[in-house]
Structures are given as structure tokens and as C-alpha cells.
GULO-541763 format. One record per residue: residue number from 1; x, y, z of N, C-alpha, C in turn; residue in one letter. Coordinates in nm, 2 decimals. Each point is the difference from the previous one (the first is absolute). Layout:
% residues N
 seq    npx    npy    npz   capx   capy   capz    cpx    cpy    cpz type
 NUM      X      Y      Z      X      Y      Z      X      Y      Z    A
...
***
This chain:
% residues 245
 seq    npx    npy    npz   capx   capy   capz    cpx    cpy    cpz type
   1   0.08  -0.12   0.00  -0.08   0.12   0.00   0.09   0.12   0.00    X
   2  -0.04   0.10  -0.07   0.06   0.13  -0.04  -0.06   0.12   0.09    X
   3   0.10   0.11   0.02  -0.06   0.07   0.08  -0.06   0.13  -0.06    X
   4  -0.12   0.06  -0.01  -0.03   0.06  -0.08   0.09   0.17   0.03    X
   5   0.01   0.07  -0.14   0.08   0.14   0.04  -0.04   0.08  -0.06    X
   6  -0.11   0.04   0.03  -0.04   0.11  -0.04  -0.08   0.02  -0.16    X
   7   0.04  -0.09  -0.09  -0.01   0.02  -0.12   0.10   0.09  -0.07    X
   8   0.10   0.05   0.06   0.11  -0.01  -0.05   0.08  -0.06  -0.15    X
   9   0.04   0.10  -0.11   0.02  -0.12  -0.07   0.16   0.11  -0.05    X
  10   0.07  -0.11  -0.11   0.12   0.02  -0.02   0.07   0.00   0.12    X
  11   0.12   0.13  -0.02   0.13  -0.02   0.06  -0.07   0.02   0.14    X
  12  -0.05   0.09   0.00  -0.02   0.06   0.13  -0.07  -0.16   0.12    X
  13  -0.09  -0.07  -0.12  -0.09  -0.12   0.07   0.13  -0.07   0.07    X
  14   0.09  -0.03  -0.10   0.10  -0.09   0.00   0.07   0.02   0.13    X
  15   0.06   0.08  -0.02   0.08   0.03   0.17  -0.05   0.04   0.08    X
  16  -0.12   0.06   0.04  -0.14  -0.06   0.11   0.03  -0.13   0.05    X
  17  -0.05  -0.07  -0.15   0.01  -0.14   0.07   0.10  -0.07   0.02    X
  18   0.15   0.02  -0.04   0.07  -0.06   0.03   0.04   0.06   0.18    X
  19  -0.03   0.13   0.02   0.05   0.06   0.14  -0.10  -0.07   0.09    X
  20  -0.16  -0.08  -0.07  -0.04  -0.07   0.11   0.00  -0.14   0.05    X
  21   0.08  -0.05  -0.09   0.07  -0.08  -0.02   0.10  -0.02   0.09    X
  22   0.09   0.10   0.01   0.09  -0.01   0.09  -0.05   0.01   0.12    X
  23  -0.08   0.10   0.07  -0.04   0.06   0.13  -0.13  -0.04   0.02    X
  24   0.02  -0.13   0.13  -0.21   0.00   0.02  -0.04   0.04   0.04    X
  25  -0.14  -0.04  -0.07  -0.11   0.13   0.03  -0.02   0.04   0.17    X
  26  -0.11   0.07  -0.01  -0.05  -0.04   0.15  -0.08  -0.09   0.02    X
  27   0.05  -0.08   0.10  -0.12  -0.05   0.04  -0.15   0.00  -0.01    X
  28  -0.10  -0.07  -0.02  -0.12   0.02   0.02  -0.05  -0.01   0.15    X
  29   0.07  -0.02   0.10  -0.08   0.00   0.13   0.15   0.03   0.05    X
  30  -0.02  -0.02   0.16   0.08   0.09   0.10   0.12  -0.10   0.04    X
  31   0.01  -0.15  -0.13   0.11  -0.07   0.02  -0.05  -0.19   0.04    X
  32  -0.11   0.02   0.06  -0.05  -0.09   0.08  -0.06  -0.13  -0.15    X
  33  -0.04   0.05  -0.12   0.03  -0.06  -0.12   0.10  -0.09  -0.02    X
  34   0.12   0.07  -0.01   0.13  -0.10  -0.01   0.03  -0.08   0.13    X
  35   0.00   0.06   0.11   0.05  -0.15   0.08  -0.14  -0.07   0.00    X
  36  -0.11   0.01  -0.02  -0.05  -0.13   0.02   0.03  -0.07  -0.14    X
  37   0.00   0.02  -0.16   0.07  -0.05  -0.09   0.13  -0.06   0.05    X
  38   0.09   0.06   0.05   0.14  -0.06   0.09  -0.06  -0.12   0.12    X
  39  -0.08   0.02   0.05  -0.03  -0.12   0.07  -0.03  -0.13  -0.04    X
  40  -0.07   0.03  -0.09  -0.11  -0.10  -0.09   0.15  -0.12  -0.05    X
  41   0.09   0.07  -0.10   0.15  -0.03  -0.02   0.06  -0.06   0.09    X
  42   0.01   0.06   0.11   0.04  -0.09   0.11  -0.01  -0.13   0.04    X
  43  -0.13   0.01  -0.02  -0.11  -0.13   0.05   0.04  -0.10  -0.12    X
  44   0.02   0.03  -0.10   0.04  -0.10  -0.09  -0.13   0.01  -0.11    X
  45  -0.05   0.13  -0.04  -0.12  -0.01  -0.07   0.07   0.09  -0.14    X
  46   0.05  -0.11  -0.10   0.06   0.09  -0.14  -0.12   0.09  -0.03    X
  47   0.07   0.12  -0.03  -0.11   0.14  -0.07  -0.03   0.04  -0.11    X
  48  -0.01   0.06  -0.07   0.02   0.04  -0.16  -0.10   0.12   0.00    X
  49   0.03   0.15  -0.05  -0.10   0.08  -0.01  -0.10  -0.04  -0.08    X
  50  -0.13   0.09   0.01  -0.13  -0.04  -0.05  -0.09   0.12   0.00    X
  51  -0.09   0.02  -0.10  -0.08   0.10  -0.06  -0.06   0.10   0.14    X
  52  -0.03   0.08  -0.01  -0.11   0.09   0.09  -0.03   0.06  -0.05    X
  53  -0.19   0.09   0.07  -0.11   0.04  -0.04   0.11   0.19  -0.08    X
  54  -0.11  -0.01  -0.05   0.01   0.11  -0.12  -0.19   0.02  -0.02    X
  55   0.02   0.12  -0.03  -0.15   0.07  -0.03  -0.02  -0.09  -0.17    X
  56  -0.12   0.04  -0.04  -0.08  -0.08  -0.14   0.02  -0.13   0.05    X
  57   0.08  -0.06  -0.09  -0.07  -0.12   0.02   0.08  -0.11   0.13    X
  58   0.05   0.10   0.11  -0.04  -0.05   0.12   0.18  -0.07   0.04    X
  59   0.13  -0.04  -0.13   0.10  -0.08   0.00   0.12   0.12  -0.06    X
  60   0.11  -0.01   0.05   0.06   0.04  -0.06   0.10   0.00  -0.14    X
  61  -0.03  -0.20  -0.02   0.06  -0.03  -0.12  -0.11   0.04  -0.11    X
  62   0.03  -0.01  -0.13  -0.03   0.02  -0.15  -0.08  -0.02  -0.05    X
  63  -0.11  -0.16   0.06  -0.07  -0.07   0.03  -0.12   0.09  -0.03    X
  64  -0.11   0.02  -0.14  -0.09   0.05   0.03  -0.09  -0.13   0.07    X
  65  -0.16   0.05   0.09  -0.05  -0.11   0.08   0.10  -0.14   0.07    X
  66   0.10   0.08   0.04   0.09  -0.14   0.11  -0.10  -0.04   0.05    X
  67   0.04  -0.09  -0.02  -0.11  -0.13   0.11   0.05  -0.02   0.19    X
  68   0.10   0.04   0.00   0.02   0.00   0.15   0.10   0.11   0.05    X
  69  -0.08   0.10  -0.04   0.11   0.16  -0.01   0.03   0.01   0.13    X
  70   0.14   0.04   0.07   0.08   0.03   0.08   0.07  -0.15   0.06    X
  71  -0.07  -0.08  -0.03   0.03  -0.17   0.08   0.11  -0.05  -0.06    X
  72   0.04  -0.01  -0.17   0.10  -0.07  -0.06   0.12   0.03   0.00    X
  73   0.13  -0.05  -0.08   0.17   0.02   0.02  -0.02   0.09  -0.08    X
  74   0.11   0.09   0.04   0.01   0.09  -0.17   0.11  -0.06  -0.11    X
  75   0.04  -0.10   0.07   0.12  -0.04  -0.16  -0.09  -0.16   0.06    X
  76   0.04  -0.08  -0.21  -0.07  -0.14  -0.03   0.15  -0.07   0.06    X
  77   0.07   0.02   0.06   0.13  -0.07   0.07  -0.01  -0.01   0.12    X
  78  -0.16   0.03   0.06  -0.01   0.03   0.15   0.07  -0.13   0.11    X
  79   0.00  -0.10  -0.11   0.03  -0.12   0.11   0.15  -0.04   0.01    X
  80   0.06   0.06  -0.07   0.21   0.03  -0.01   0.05   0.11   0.05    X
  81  -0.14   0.09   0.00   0.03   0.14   0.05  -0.02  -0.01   0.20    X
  82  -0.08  -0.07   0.00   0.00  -0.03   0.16   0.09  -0.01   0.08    X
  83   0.03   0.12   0.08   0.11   0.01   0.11  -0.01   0.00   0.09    X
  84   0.09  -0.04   0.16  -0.03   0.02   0.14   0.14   0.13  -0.01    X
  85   0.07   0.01  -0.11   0.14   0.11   0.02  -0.06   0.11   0.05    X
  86   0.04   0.06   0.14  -0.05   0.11   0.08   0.06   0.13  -0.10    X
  87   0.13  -0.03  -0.09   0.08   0.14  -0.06  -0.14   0.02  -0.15    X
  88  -0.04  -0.11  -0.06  -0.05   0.01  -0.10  -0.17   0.03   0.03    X
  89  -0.05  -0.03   0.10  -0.16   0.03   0.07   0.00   0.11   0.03    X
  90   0.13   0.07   0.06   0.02   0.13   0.03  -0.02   0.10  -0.14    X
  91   0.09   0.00  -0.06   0.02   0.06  -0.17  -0.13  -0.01  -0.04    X
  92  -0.07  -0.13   0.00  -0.14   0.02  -0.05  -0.09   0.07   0.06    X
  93  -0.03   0.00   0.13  -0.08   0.08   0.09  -0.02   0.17  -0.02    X
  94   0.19   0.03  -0.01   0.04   0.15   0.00  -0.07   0.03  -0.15    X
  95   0.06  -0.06  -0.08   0.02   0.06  -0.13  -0.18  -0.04  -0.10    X
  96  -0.05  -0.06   0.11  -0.18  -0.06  -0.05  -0.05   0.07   0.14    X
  97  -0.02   0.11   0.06  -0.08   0.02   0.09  -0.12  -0.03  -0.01    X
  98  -0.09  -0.01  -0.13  -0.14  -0.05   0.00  -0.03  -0.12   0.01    X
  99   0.10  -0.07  -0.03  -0.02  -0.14  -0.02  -0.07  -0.09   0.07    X
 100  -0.06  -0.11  -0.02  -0.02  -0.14   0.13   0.07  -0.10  -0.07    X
 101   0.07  -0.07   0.12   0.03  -0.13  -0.07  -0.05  -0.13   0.03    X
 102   0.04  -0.06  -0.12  -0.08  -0.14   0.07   0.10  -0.10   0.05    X
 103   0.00  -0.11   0.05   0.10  -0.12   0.01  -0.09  -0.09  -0.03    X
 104   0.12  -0.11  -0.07  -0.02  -0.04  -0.08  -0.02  -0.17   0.10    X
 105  -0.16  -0.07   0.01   0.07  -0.14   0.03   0.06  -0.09  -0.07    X
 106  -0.03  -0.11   0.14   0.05  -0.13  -0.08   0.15  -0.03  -0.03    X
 107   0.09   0.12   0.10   0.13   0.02   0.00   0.03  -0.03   0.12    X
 108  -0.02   0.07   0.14   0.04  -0.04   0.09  -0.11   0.00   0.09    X
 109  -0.14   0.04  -0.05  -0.10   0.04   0.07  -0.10  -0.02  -0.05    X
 110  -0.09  -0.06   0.05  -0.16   0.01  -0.10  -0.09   0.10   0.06    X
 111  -0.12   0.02  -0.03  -0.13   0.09   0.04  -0.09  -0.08   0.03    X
 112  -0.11  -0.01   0.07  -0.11  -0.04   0.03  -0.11   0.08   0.00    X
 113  -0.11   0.02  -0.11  -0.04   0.17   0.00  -0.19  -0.09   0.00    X
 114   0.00   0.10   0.07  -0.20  -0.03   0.03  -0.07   0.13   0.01    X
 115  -0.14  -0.01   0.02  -0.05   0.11  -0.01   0.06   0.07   0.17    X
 116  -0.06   0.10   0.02   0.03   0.06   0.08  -0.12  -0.01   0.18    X
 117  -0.06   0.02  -0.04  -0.08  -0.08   0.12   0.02  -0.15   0.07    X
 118   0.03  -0.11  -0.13   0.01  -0.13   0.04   0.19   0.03   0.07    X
 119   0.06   0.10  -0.09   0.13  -0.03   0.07   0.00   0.04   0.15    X
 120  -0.08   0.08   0.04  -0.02   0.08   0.12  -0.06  -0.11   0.09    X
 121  -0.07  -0.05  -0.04  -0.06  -0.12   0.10   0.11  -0.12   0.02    X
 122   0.01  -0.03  -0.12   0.14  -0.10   0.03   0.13   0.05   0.10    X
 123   0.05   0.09  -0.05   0.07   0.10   0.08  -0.01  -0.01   0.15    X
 124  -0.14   0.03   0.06  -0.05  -0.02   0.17   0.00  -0.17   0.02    X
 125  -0.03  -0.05  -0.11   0.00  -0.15   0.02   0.16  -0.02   0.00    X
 126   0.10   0.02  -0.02   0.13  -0.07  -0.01   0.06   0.07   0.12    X
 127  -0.01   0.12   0.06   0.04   0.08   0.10  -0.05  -0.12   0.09    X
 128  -0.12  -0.03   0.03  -0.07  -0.05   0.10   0.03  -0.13   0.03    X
 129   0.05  -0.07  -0.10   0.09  -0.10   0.03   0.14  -0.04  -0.03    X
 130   0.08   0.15   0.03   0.11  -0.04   0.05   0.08   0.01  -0.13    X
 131  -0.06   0.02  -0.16   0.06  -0.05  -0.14   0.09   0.11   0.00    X
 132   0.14  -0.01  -0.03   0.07   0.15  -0.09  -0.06   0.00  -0.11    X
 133  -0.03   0.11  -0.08  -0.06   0.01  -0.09   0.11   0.07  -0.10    X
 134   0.12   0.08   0.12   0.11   0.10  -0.15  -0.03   0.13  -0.07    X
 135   0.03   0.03  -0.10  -0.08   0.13  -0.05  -0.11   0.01  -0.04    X
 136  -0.05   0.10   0.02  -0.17   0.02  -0.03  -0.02   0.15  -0.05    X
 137  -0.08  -0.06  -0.09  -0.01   0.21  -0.11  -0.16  -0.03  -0.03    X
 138  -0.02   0.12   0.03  -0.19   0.04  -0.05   0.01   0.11  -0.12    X
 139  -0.06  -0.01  -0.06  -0.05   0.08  -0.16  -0.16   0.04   0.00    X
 140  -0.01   0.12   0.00  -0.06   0.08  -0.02  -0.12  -0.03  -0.11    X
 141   0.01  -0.10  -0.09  -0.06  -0.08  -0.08  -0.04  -0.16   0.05    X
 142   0.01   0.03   0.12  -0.11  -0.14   0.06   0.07  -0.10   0.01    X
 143   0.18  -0.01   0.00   0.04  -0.12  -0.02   0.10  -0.01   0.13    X
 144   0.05  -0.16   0.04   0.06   0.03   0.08   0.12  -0.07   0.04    X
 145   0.15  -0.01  -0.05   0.10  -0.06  -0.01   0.09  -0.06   0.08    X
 146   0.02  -0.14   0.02   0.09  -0.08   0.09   0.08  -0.04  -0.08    X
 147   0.14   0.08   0.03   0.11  -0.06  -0.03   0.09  -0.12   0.11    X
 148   0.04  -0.11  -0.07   0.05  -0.09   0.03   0.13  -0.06  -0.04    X
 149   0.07  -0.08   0.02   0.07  -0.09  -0.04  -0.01  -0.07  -0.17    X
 150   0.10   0.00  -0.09  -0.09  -0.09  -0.13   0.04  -0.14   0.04    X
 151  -0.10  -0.04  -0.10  -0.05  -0.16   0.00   0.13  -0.08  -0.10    X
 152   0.03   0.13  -0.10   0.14  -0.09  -0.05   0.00  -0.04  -0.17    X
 153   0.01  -0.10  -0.03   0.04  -0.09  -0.08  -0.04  -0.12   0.06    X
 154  -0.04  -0.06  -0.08  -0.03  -0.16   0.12   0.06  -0.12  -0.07    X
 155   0.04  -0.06   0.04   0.02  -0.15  -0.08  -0.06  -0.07  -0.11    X
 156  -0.17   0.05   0.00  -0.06  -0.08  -0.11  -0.09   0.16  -0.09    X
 157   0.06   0.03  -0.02  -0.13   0.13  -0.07  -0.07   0.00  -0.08    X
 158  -0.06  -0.14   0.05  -0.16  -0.01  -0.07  -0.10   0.07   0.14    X
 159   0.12  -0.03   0.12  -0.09   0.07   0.13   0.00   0.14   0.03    X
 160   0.06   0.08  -0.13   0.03   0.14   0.02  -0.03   0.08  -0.14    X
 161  -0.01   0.11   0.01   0.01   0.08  -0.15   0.00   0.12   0.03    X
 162   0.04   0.14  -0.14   0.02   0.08   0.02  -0.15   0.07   0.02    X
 163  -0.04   0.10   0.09  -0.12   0.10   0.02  -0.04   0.01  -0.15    X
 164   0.07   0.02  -0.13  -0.04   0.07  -0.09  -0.10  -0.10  -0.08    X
 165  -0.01  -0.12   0.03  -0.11  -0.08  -0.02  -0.12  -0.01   0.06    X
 166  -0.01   0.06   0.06  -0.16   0.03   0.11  -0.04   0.12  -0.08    X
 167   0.08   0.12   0.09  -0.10   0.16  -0.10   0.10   0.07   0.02    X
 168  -0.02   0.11  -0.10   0.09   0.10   0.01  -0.04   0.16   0.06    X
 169   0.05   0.09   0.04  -0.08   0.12   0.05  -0.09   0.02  -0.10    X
 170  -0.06   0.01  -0.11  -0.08   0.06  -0.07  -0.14  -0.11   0.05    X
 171   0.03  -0.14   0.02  -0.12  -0.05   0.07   0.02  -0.02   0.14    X
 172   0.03   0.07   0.06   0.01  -0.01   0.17  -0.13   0.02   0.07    X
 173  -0.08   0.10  -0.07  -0.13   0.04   0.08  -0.13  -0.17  -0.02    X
 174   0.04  -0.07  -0.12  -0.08  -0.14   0.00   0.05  -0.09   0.13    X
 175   0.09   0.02   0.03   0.04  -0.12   0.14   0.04   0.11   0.12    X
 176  -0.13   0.00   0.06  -0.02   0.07   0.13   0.09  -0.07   0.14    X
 177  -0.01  -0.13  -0.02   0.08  -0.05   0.13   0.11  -0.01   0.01    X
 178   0.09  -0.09   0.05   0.18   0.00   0.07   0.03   0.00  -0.15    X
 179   0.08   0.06  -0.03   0.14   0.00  -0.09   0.12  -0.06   0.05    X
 180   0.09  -0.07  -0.06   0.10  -0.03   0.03   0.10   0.02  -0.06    X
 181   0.07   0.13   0.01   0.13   0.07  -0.09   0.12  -0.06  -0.01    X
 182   0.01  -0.08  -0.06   0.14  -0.10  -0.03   0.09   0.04  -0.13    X
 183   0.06  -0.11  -0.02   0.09   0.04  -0.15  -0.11   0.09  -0.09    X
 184   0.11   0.08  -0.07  -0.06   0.07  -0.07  -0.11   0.13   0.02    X
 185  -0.03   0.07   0.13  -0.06   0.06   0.07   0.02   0.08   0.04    X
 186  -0.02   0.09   0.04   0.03   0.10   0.09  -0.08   0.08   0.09    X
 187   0.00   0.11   0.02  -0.09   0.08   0.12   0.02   0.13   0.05    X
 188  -0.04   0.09   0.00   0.04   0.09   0.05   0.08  -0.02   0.12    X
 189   0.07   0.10   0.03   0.06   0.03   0.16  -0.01   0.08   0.07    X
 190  -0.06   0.08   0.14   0.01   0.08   0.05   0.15   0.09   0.02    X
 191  -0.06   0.13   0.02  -0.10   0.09  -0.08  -0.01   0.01  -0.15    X
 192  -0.15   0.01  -0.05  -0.03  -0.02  -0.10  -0.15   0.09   0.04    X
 193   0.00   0.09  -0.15  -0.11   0.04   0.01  -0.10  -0.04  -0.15    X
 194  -0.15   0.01   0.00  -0.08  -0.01  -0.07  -0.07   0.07  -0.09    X
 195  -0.02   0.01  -0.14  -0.11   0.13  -0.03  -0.09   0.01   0.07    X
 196  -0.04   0.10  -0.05  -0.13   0.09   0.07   0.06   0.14   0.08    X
 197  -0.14   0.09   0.01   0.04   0.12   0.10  -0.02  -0.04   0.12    X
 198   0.02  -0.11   0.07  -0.09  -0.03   0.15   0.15  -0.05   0.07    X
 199   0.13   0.01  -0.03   0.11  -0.04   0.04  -0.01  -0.13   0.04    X
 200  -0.03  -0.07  -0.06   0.01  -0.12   0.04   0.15  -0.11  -0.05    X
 201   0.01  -0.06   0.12   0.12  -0.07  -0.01   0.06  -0.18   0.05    X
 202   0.09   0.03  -0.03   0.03  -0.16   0.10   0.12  -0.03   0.06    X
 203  -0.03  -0.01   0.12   0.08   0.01   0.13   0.05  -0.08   0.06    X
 204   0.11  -0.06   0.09  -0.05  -0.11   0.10  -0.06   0.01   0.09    X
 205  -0.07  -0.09   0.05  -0.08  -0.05   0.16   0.15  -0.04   0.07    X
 206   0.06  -0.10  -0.02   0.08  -0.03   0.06   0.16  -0.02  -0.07    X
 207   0.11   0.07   0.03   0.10   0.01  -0.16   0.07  -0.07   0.03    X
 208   0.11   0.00  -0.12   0.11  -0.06  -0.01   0.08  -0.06   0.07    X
 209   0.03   0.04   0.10   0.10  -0.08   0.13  -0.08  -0.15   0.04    X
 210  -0.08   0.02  -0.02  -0.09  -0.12   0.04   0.07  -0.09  -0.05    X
 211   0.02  -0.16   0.06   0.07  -0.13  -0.12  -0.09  -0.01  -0.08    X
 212   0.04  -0.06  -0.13  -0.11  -0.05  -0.11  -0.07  -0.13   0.07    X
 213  -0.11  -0.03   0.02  -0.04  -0.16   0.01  -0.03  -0.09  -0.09    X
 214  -0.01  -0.12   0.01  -0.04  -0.08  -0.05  -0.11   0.00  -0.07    X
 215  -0.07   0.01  -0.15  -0.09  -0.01  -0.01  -0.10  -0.04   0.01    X
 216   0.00  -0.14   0.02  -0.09  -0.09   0.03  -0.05   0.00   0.13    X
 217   0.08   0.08   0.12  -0.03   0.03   0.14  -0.16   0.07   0.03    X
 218   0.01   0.09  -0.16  -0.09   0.08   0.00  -0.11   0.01  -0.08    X
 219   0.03  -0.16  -0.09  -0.13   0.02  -0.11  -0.08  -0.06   0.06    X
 220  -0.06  -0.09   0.10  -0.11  -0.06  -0.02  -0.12   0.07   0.08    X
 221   0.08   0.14   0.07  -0.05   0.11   0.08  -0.03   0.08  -0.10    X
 222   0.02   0.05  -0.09  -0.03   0.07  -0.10  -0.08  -0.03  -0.09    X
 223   0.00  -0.12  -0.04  -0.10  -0.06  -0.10  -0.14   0.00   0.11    X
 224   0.01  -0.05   0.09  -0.15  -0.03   0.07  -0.01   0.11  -0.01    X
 225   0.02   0.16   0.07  -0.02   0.15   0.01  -0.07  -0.02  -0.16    X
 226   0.12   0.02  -0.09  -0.07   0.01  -0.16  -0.13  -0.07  -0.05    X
 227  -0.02  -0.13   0.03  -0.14  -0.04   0.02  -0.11   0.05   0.06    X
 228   0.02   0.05   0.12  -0.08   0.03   0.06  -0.03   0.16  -0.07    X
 229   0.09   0.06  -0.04  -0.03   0.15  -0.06  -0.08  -0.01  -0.14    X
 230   0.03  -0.12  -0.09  -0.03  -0.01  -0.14  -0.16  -0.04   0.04    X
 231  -0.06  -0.06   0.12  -0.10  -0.10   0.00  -0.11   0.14   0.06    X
 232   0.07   0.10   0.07  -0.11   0.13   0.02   0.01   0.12  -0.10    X
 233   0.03  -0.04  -0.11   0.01   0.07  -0.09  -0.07  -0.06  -0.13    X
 234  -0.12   0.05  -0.02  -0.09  -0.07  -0.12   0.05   0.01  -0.15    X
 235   0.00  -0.10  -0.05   0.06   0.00  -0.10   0.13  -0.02  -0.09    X
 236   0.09  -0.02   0.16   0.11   0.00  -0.06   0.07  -0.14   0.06    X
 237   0.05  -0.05  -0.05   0.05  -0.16  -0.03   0.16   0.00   0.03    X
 238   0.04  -0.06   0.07   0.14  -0.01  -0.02   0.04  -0.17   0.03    X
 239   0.09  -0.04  -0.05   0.10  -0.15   0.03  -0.01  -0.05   0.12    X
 240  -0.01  -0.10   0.05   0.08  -0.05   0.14   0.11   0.00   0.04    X
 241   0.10   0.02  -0.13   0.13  -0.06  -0.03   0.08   0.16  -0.01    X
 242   0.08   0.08   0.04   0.07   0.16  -0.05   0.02  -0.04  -0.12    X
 243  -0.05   0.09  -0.11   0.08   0.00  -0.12   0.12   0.09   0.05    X
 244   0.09  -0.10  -0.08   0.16   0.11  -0.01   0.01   0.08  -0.11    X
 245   0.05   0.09   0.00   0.02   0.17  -0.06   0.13   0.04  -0.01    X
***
């Protein structure tokens, strides 16, 4: 992603943009943006910049009608481009102050993403008994993310596959229940904001320092929550089983 300058063109555009180039920008917030991006790194969650809201049509990339404006990578190398390097997350942060990024799973870390009510119930359900649960991020868009441990590679991969065989974000809103963000996948990362004028965003509940858990610690608390959310909601159907994403 490119930083816009003014409309600036020729010589004058040119060494503009090369002097911004050299010197980063300001910040978009009071700093508290990059170290939680620096934490996230820490934790072992590779990053890669990614699109943010923009007025018309809501994305900042090129994309007339993007299908998931502010949510995706900005480069198609998002998954080589994924770093935990604190020097390189830095550079990107300064020099993209608008940015969000995503990380990428199925690397060192998977997601566990449900709606947002069922995650909140599961949530008091896993506290209550005792479960680590790890990182926890709410979105502003009703969804609500458990990061975990990944599942890997397995021995037989007829028992595994990549997310991009289930759905892709453009059919995300057809499968209302658990997602399971594996190879090939990704997710936003806190902080991350959303279109619209209503500031809405996605945060953590519980961040990064947390250890990653096991996923399986946590799915069969999650799925029942997801059932029970899909079954008071008319009309809408979801699996027994998380489709992976």
C-alpha cells in the first residue's frame, strides 16, 4: 500500500515521495497501535499489512465493490510476506499509519472465530471451568476470535486441508457458525479498524501475552455455544462440524 501525497505530480510529487519515504509518517494514534502490533510479534503471530476504511466505497485498495473492504492483505504474497521481525512490523506500522494488519494462520497459530454472543457465552463457560482460553479479540461486526495453537500438518492429510476449500471471505456471511482459520487463512489483528462513521473496531478482550492454547481445549465449548446461538436465530443453519477458513 502506497501513501497518498497530495496529488502531487512530476518532480516536485517525486521527492515528496521519496522524503516520505525516508522519514515516517506520524503515527495514527498516540503509539499504543505499534506496540500492541509489536506484541502480537512477540507472541509469535506473523503480520503482514492490510487494507483500511477509506470513504466511497468503504476500502482503501483499487477494488471497485471489494467484497471485504478494510479486512484483506494488501500484497497477493501475504503469506511470504508474513513476519514476527519487530524491525520490519515497525517500518510497516510508521511508514502505513493507516494501515491494519492481518496474520496470517496455519503458521504458528490458528483462529477460532464464532459469532459474538456464542463467543461470550462460551468465554463465561471456559473461565468457569478453569479452561485457558489465550488470546481473545471482539469485532465490532459481531464476531469473536480465539487464537490458539495450530493443528499443523498431520500425518495423513486426508484428516486435514487447507481453509480455502470450505469459503472464502466473499462467502463468509453464508456460514454463520465457528470458522476455523487454518492453512491458507488469515484474520485481522488487533487494533484494526472497520468502515463505517460509527468507529467501529477490533480489539482484544484478552491480548497477546496470554499462551496460545490448544485448540481442541476449546472447541467442543464453542461449538455447543454456536449451536445453541444458530438454533435461536430463525433461519439460519449452520454445521455441527466448524467449517475451516
Amino acid at each position: 500500500m502506497s501513501a497518498t501525497f497530495g496529488g502531487r505530480t512530476g518532480r516536485q510529487g517525486k521527492l515528496s515521495q521519496w522524503l516520505r519515504g525516508r522519514r515516517p509518517q506520524a503515527a495514527a494514534d498516540d503509539g499504543g497501535r505499534e506496540a500492541l502490533l509489536l506484541a502480537a510479534a512477540d507472541a509469535g503471530l506473523p503480520l503482514a499489512p492490510a487494507a483500511h476504511p477509506a470513504p466511497g466505497y468503504g476500502c482503501s485498495c483499487d477494488r471497485v465493490g471489494c467484497p471485504t473492504p478494510a479486512r484483506h492483505p494488501v500484497s497477493f504474497a501475504w503469506q511470504t510476506q508474513s513476519t514476527t521481525d519487530r524491525a520490519q512490523i515497525e517500518r510497516w506500522a510508521r511508514h502505513q499509519p493507516q494501515a491494519n494488519f492481518i496474520t496470517a494462520t496455519g503458521m504458528s497459530h490458528d483462529v477460532l472465530d464464532v459469532p459474538l454472543e456464542a463467543g461470550r457465552e462460551a468465554l463465561e463457560r471456559l473461565d468457569s471451568a478453569g479452561v485457558e482460553t489465550g488470546p481473545v479479540a471482539e469485532s465490532d461486526d459481531g464476531r469473536m476470535l480465539f487464537f490458539t495453537l495450530t493443528r499443523g500438518t498431520p500425518e495423513d492429510e486426508d484428516e486435514w486441508w487447507p481453509c480455502e476449500l470450505d469459503c472464502h471471505p466473499e462467502t463468509m456471511d453464508e456460514h454463520p457458525g465457528l470458522r476455523w482459520h487454518c492453512r491458507g487463512s488469515y484474520v485481522l489483528v488487533p487494533p484494526a479498524r472497520l468502515p463505517g462513521d460509527d468507529g467501529r473496531t477490533i480489539r482484544w478482550v484478552r491480548g497477546p501475552e496470554h499462551a496460545l492454547p490448544d485448540p481442541l481445549s476449546l472447541l467442543e465449548t464453542l461449538t455447543d455455544a454456536c449451536a445453541r446461538h444458530a438454533a435461536a436465530e430463525p433461519g439460519h443453519a449452520t454445521s455441527a462440524w466448524p467449517l475451516r477458513h
